[in-house]
MARDOLUM-652550 format. One record per residue (C-alpha): residue number from 1; residue in three letters; x, y, z. Coordinates in steps of 0.25 Angstrom, whole numbers, plus 5000, padded with zeros to 4 digits. Each point is the difference from the previous one (the first is absolute). Example, Ala and Ser with C-alpha at 12.3 -4.5 7.8 and 13.67 -1.06 7.14 Angstrom:
rec num 1	residu ALA	east 5049	north 4982	up 5031 $
rec num 2	residu SER	east 5006	north 5014	up 4998 $
This chain:
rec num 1	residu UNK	east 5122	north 5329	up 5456 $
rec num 2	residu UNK	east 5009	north 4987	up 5006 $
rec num 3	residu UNK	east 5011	north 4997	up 4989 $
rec num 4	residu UNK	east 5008	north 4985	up 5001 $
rec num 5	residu UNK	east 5013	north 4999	up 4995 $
rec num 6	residu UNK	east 4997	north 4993	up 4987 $
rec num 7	residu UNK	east 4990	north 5011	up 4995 $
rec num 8	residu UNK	east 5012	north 5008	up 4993 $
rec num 9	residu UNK	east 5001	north 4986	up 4991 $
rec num 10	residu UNK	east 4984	north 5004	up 4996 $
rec num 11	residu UNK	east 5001	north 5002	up 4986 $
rec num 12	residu UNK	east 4994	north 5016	up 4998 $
rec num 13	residu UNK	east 4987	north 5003	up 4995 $
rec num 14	residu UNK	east 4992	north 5012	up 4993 $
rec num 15	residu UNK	east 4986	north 4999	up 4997 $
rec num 16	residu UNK	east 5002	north 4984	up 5002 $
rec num 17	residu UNK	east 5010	north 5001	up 4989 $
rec num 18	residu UNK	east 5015	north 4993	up 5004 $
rec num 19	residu UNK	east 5012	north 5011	up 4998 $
rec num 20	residu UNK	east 5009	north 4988	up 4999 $
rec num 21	residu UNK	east 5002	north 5001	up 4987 $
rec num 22	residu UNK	east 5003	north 5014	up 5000 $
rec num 23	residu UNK	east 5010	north 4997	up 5015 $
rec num 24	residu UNK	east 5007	north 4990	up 4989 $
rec num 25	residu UNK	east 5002	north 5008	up 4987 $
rec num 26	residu UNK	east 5004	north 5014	up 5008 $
rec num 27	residu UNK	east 5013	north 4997	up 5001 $
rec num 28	residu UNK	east 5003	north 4997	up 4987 $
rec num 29	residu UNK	east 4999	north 5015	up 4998 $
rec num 30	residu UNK	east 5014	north 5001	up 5007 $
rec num 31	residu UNK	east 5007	north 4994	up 4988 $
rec num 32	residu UNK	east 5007	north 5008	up 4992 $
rec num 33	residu UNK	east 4992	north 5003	up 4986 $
rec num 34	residu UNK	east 5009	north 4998	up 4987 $
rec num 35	residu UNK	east 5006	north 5013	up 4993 $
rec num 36	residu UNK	east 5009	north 5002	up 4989 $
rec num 37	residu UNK	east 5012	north 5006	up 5010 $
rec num 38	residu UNK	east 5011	north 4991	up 5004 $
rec num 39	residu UNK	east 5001	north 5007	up 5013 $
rec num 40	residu UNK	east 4986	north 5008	up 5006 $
rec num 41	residu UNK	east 5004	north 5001	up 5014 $
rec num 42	residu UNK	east 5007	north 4994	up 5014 $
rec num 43	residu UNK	east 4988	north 4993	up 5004 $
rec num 44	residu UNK	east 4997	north 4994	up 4986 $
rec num 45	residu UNK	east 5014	north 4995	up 4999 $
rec num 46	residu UNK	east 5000	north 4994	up 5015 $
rec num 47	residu UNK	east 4987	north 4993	up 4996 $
rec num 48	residu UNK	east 5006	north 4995	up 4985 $
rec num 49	residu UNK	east 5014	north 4995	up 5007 $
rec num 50	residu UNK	east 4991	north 4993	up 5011 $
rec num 51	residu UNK	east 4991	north 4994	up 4988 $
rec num 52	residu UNK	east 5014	north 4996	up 4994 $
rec num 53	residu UNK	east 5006	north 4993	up 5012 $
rec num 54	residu UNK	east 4986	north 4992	up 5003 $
rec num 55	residu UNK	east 5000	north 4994	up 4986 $
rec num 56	residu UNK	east 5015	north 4997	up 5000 $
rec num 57	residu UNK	east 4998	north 4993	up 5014 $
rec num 58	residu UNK	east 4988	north 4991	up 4997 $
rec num 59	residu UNK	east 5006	north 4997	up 4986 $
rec num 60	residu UNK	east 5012	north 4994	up 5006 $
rec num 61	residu UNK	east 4994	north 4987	up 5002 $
rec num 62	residu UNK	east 4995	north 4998	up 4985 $
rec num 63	residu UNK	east 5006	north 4999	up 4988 $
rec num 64	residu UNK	east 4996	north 5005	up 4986 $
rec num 65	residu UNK	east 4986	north 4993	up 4999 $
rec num 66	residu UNK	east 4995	north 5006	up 5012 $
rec num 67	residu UNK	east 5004	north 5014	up 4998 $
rec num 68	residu UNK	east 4987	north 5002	up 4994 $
rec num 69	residu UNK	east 4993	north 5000	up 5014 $
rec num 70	residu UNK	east 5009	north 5012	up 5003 $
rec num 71	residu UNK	east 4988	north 5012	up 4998 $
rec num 72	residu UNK	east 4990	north 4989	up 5009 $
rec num 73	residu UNK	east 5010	north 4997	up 5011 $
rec num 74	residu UNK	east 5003	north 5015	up 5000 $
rec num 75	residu UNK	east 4988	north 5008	up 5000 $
rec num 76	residu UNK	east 4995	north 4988	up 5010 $
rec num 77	residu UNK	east 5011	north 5003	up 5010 $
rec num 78	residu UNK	east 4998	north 5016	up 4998 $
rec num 79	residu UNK	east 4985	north 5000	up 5003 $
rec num 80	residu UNK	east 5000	north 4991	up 5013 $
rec num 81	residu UNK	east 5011	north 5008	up 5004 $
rec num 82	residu UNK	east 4993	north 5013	up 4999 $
rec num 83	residu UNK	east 4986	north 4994	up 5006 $
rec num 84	residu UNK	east 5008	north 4993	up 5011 $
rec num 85	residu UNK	east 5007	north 5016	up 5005 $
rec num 86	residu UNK	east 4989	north 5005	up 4997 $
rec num 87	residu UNK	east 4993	north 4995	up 5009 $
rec num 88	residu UNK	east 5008	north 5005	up 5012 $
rec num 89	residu UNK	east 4995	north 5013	up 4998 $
rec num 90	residu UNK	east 4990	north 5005	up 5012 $
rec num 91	residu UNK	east 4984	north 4997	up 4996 $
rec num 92	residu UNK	east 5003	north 4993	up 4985 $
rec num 93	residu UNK	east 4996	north 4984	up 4997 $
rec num 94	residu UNK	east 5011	north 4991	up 4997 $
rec num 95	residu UNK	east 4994	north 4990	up 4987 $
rec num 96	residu UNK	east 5010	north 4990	up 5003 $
rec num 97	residu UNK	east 4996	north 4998	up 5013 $
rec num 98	residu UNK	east 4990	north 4993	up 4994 $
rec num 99	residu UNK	east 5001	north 4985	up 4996 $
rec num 100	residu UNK	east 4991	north 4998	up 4989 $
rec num 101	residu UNK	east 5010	north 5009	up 4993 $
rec num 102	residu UNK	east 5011	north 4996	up 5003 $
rec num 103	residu UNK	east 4993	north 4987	up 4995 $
rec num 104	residu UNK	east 4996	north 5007	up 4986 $
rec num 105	residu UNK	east 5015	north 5003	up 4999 $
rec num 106	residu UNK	east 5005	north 4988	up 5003 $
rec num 107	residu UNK	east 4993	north 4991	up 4993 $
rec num 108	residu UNK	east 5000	north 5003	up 4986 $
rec num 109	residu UNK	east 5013	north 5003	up 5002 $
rec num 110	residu UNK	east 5004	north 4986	up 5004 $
rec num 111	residu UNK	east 4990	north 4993	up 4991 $
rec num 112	residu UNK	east 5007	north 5009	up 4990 $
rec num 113	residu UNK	east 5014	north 4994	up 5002 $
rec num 114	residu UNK	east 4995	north 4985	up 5000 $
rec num 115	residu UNK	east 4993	north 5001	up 4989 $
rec num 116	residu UNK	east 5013	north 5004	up 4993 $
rec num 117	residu UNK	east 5009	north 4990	up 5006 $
rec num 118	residu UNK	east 4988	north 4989	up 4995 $
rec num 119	residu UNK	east 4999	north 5006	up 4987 $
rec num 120	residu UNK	east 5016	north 5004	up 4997 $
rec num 121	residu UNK	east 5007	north 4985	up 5008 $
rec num 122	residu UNK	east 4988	north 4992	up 5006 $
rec num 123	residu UNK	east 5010	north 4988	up 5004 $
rec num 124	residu UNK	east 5010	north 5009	up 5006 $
rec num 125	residu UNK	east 4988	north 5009	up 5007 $
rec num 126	residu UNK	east 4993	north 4985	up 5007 $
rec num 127	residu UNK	east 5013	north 4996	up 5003 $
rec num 128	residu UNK	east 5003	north 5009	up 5011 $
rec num 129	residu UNK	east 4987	north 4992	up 5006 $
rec num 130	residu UNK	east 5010	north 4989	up 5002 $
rec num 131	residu UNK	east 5013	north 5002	up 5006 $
rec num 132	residu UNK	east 5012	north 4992	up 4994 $
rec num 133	residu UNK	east 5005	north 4988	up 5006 $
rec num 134	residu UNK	east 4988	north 4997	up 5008 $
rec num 135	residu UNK	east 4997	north 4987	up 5005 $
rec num 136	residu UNK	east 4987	north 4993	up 4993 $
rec num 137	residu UNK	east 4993	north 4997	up 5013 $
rec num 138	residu UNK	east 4998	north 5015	up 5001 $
rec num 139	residu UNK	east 4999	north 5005	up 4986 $
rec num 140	residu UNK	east 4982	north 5001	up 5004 $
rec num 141	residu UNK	east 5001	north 5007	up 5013 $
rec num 142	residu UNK	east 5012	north 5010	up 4995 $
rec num 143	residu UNK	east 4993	north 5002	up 4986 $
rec num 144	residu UNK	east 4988	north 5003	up 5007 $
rec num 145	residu UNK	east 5007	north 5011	up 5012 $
rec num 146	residu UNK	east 5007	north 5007	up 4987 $
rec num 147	residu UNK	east 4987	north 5002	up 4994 $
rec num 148	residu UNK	east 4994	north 5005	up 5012 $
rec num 149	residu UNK	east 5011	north 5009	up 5002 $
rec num 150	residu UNK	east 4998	north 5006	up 4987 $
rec num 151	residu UNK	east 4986	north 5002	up 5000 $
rec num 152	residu UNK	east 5003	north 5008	up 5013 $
rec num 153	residu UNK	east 5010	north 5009	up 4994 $
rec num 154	residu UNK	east 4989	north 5011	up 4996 $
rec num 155	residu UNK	east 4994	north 4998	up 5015 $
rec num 156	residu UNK	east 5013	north 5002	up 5005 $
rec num 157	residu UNK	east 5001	north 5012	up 4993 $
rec num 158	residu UNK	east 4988	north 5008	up 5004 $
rec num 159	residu UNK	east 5001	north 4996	up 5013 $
rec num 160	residu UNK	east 5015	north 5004	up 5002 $
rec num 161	residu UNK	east 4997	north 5013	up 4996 $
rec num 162	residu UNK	east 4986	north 5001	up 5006 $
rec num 163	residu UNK	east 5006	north 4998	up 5015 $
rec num 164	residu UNK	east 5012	north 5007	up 5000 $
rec num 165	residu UNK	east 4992	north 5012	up 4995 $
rec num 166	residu UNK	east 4989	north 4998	up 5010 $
rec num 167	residu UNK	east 5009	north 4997	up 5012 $
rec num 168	residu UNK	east 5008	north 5013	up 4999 $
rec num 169	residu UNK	east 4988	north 5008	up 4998 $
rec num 170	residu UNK	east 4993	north 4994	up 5012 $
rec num 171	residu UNK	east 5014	north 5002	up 5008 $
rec num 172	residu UNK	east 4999	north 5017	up 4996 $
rec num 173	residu UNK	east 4987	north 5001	up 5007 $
rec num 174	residu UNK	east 5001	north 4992	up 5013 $
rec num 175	residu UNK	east 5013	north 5007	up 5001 $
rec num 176	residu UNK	east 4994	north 5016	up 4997 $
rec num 177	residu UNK	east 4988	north 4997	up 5008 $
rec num 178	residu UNK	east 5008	north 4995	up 5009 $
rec num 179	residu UNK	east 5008	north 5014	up 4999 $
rec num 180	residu UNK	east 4987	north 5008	up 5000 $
rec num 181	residu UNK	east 4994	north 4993	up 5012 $
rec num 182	residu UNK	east 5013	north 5002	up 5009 $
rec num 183	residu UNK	east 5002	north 5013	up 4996 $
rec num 184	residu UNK	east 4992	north 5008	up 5010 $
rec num 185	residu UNK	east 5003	north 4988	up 5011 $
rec num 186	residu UNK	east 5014	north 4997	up 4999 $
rec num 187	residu UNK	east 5009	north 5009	up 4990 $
rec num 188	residu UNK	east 5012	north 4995	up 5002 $
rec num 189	residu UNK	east 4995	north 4986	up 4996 $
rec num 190	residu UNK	east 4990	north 5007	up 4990 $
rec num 191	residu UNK	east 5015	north 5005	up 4993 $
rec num 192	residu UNK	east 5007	north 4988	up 5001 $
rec num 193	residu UNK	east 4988	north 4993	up 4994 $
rec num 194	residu UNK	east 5000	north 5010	up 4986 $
rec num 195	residu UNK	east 5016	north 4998	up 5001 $
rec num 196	residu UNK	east 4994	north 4984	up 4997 $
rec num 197	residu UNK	east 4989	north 5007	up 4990 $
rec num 198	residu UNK	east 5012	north 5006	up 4993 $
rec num 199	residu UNK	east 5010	north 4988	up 4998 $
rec num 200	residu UNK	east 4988	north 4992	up 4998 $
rec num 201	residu UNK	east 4995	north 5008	up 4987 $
rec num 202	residu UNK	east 5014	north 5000	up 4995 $
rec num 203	residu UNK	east 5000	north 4984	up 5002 $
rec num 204	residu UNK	east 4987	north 5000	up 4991 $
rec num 205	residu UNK	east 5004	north 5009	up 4989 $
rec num 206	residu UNK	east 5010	north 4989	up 4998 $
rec num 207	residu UNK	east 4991	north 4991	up 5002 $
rec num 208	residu UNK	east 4992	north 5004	up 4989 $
rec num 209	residu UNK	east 5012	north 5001	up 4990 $
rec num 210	residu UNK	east 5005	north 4987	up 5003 $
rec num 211	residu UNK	east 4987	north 4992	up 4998 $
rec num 212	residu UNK	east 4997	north 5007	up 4988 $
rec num 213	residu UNK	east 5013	north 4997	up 4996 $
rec num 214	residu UNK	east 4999	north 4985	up 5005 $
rec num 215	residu UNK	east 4988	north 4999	up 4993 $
rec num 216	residu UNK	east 5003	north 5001	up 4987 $
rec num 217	residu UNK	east 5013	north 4993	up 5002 $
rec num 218	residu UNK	east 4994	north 4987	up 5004 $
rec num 219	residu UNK	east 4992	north 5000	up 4986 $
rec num 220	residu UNK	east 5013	north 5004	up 4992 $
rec num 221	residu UNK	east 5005	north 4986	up 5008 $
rec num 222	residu UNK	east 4988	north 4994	up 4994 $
rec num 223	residu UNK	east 5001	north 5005	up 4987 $
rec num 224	residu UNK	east 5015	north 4995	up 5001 $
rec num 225	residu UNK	east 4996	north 4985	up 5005 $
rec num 226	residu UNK	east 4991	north 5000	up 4984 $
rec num 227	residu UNK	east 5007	north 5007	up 4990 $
């Protein structure tokens, strides 16, 4: 059986029943699980510090009001950064490969923070179509490239992730069937070639921790822009 390329971004099946659901919620199985100890054990206190510094980072840029999207912002961050590693591992299917999730994500979540903005300081929240100081022959045509703009935000955000994601992944396996075809041929190129593979993973582990983590900044900015 002929496999392209894209087949590993084929969502599973069992019995005509999509496992991505079950791709998605798997990793949430990794959090830690609340106890009544301060202190359970060396993993547990890594993961709770890591929790710690996430929140403090992404609340930096909001004050008092915002604070209450802390556990959203959080858990959000968490679980795309889980999926996204995940995903690296041999034979398993990466959901945020996928952009009509990433698009689930996003929007609600920027909807969600101009909604607020609206409701909280509608005139501050229209203001920024409209940039001070413009001249009045170009107040339409900038009002109307700000709100285009904005309503390409969630778009931005789906698609940012979806390609990076899908990039890195398409790279691994050109470059190990690349590895595996020279192999037999060439070996001293077959080895340079997994020396590539190698640096190559490493570049995408921190790939998928930077765009989980660039992800739910840019909605903390939004959020930021309306509270």
């Amino acid at each position: 059986m002929n496999l392209s390329f894209f087949d590993q971004f084929t969502s599973p099946h069992l019995l005509g029943i999509p496992l991505i659901l079950i791709s998605t919620l798997f990793p949430t199985l990794l959090l830690p699980s609340p106890t009544n100890r301060w202190i359970t054990n060396r993993l547990s206190t890594l993961q709770l510090w890591f929790i710690h510094l996430t929140t403090k980072q992404l609340m930096l840029l909001l004050n008092k009001g915002g604070h209450k999207w802390a556990l959203i912002l959080t858990s959000l961050m968490l679980l795309l950064l889980m999926i996204n590693l995940l995903g690296l591992l041999p034979y398993t299917f990466t959901p945020t490969t996928q952009l009509s999730m990433n698009m689930a994500l996003a929007f609600p979540l920027w909807l969600a923070t101009l909604l607020t903005g609206l409701r909280n300081q509608p005139t501050m929240s229209l203001g920024h179509l409209l940039p001070e100081g413009t001249p009045t022959p170009l107040i339409p045509a900038l009002i109307l490239i700000e709100t285009v703009s904005l309503l390409i935000r969630p778009l931005a955000l789906g698609v940012r992730l979806t390609a990076n994601l899908t990039a890195g992944h398409l790279l691994i396996q050109l470059i190990s069937t690349a590895t595996t075809a020279l192999l037999p041929i060439l070996p001293t190129v077959s080895a340079l070639t997994a020396l590539i593979l190698l640096l190559l993973t490493i570049l995408e582990i921190a790939v998928a921790m930077i765009q989980a983590y660039v992800f739910v900044l840019l909605l903390s900015l939004y959020l930021q822009e309306n509270i």
